[in-house]
N, C-alpha and C positions, 0 to 999 in steps of 0.2 A: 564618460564625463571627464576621465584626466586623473594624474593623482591628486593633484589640487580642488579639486570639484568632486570627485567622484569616490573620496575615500571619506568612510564613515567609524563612531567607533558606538560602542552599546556602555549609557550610564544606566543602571536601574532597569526599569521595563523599556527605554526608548534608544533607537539610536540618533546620532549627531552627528554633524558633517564636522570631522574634524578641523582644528582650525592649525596656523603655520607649525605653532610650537610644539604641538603634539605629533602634526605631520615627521617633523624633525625628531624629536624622540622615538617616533617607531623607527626611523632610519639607523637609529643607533642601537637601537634594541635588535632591531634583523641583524646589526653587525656584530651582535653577542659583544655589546660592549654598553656601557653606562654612560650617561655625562659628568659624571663626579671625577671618572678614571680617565678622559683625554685627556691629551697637553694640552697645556693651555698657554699660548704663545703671550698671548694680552698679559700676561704675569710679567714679559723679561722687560728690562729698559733699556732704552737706547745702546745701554752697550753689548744687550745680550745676554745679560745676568738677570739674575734674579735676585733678593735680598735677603742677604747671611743670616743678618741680626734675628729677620724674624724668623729665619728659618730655625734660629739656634734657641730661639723663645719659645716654638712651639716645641721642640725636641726636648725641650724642661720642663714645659706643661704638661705633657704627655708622660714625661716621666714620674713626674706632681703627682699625678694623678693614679699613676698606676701602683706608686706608694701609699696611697692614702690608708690601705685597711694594713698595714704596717711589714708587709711582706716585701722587703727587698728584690728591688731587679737590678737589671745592667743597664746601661746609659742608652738612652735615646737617641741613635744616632741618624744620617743622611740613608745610610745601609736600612736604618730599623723602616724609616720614613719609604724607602722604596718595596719594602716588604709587605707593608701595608698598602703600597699604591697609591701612595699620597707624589714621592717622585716615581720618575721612569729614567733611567738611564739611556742618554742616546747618543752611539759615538765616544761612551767614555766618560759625559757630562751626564749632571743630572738635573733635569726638564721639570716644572712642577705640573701638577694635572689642575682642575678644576677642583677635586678636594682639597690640594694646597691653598686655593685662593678661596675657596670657602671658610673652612677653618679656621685662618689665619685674618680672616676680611678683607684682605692687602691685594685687592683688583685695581687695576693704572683706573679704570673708568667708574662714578660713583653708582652709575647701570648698573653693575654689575654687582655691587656692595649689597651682605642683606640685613637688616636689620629685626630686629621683632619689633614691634609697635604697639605701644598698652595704652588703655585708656580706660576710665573711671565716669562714670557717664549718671547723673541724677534721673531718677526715674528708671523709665522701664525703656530709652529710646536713646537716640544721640544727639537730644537737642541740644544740652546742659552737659558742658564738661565739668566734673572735679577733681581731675587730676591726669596727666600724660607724661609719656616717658618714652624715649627710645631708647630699646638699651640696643649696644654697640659693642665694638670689640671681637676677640674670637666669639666662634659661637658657641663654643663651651661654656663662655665667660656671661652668654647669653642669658643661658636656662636657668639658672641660677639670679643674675637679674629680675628676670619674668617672673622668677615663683615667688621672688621676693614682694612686686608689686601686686601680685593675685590676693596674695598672704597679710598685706596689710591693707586689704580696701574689702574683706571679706568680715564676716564677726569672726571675734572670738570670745569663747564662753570656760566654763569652770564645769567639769565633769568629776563629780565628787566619787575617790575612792577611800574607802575607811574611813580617816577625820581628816585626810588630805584633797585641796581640790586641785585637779590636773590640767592647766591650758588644752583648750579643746576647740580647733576649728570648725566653724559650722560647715564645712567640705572636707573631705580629706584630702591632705597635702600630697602624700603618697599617690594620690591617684594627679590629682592638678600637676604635680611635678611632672608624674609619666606624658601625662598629655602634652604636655610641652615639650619637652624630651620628641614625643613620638612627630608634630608640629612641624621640628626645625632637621630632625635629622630623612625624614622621609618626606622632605616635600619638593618640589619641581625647581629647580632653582634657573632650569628655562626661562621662569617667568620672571619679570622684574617687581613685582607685587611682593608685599612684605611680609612675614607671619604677623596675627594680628590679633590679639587679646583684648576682648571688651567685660567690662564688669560693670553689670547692673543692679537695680536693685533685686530682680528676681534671678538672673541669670551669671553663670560666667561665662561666655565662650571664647573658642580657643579657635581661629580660625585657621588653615594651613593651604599654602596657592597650588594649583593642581590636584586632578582627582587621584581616585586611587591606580596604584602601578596597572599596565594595560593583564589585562587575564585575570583580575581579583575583584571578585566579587565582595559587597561588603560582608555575608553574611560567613564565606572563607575567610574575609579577613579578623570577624570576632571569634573564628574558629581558631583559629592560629597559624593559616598558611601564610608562609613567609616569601615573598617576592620585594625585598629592598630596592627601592628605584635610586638609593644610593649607597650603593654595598662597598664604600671605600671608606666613606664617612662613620656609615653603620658603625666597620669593622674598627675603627678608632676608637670611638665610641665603646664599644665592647671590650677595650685592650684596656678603657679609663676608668672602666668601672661606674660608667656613664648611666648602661642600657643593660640590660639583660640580652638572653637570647635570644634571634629575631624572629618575629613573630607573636612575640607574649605580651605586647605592650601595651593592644588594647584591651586585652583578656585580665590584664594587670587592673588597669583603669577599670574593668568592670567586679574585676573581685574587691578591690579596695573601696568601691561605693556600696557594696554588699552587706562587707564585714562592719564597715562604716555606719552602717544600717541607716542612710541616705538615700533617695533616688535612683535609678538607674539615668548614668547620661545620656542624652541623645544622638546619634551621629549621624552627621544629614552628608551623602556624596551628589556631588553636582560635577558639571565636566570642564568648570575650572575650578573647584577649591573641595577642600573634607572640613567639616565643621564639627567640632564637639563640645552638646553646650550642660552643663553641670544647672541644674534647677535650683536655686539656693530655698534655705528651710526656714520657716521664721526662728526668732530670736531663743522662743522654748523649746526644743523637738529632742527625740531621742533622751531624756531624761537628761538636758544641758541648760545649767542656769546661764547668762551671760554676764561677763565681769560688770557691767552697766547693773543690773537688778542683783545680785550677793553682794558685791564691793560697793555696794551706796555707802555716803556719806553718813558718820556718828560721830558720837561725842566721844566714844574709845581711842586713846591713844594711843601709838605701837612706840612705847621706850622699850629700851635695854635691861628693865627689869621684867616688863613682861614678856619680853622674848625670853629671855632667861628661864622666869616660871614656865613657859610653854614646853621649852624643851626637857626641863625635867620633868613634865608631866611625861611625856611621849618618852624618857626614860623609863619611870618607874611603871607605871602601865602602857603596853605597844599597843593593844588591844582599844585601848579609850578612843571612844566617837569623839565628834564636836560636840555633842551634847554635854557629857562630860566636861569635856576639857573645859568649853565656855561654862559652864557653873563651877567648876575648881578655879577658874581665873578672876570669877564674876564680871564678864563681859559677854557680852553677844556674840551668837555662832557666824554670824559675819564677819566679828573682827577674826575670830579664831580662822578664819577664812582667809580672810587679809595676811593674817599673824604668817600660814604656812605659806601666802605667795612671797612674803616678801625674804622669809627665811631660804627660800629656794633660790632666789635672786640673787642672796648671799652667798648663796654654796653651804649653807649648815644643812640643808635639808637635801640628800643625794639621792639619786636615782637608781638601784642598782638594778641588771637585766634589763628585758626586753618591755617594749611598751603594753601586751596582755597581763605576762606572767610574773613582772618587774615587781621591785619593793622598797620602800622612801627607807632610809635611814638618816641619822644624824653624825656628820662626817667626823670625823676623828679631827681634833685641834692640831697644829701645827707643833712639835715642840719644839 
């Protein structure tokens, strides 16, 4: 039948007749090489260059990044950037690959640009929009984006520990982040299709174009075998403190909906996109009031005296519930509710440690 007619590949139980973009990917894959890692000529302009500025932006991003947990490195350079396979030196010069132009988003053609695509949708369908956004820019600059718009079209609720109550997403963000993260950095960028985040009212999914790398299975891939179909990207990604090691992302996303004590997400592979869609919970679940039913409307007022009072209560007794506190204030355990969100917005009420094993104290004044 040809290789065009006659080559097929196996999604699931069935096989498909491959179609051009894929045809072209195994052609690269037989060459033990990636699409992230060619030249990419479409990057130079007319005069044969390519552009400094952004090349010297992304080499500070990267370095940005790789500072962020406060561990000093060396400077980001064209050297670092070819080390990682982002350039190729050829002739002495140095060439960018297709990770430079992903990266960076800085393709001559808008083809070739990706963006993630979110959208807010009434109901359970996409007849009614309430809200859209493309985010743009690198695509580090992406992720971050995208989890922002997941994060504020989701509930959030008050998960009371001791007589403090804690912002509590009804999903975990840990895992919604990974998923997006896993989205934009392992997806086919063959295709000119966009990553593509919709939020419903019972769902969120997370869509990403191409199925999974050819040889992986999905049930290998909640195991944790790693076959990156962009291991230049990946490996940036891993230098920023972006990703973890490869492999663990979806295993991430499914321990974080566990611990979460949430749903398990679904992952649906089809033989052009991977879909992963989070179930959202109603408003009560997992022992989670929402700020909408604790923070109702009263007649208690939050001045600077009873904030005052509040904190030398949580001075002289650590131990006092809300119950307490609201009968020593004589106000409702709601406002006492209120009283510790809004003292935490302030900074008088700190966090210290990890979000399990952590513990609220009252921060030392300034002298």
């Amino acid at each position: 039948m040809g290789k065009e007619n006659g080559t097929f590949i196996r999604v699931g139980a069935t096989s498909r007749p491959a179609d051009a973009v894929t045809l072209r990917e195994l052609e690269i894959i037989g060459s033990r090489l990636s699409y992230d890692g060619l030249q990419s000529r479409s990057l130079l302009g007319n005069d044969g260059q390519y552009n400094d500025e952004i090349t010297q932006k992304l080499c500070n991003d990267i370095h940005r990044f790789m500072e962020k947990d406060g561990t000093p490195c060396p400077a980001v350079t064209k050297e670092t950037l070819e080390s990682f396979g982002v350039l190729k030196r050829v002739n002495d010069d140095f060439v960018p690959t297709n990770a430079y132009g992903i990266l960076t988003n800085s393709f001559l053609t808008e083809y070739d640009c990706s963006i993630v695509r979110c959208a807010c949708f009434k109901g359970t369908d996409k007849a009614v929009f309430l809200d859209k956004r493309d985010c743009e820019g690198p695509i580090y600059d992406q992720i971050d984006q995208a989890f922002q718009f997941i994060l504020k079209h989701i509930n959030l609720g008050m998960k009371i520990e001791g007589i403090l109550g804690l912002d509590h997403y009804e999903l975990p963000p840990e895992a919604l982040r990974e998923a997006v993260i896993n989205a934009i950095v392992h997806r086919n960028y063959m295709f000119y299709e966009h990553v593509q985040i919709a939020v419903y009212d019972d769902r969120v999914e997370i869509v990403s174009p191409g199925s999974l790398p050819h040889g992986i299975t999905l049930e290998q891939a909640l195991n944790g075998t790693s076959c990156p179909r962009n291991p230049v990207i990946a490996k940036v990604f891993q230098r920023m403190n972006i990703m973890e090691e490869w492999g663990s992302g979806l295993r991430r996303i499914q321990i974080g909906c566990r611990e979460y004590k949430v749903d398990q997400p679904e992952f649906i592979v089809s033989n052009i996109d991977f879909k992963i869609i989070f179930r959202r919970n109603s408003k009560k679940s997992a022992g989670i009031d929402t700020l909408d039913d604790t923070l109702e409307p009263e007649n208690d007022t939050l001045d600077d005296t009873l904030e005052d009072q509040f904190i030398q209560i949580l001075k002289d007794i650590p131990t006092a519930d809300q119950t307490i506190v609201a009968g020593k204030l004589g106000v409702s355990v709601s406002t006492v509710k209120r009283l510790s969100k809004t003292l935490r917005e302030k900074g008088i009420l700190v966090r210290t440690g990890g979000k399990r094993f952590g513990k609220w104290r009252i921060a030392e004044k300034d002298k």
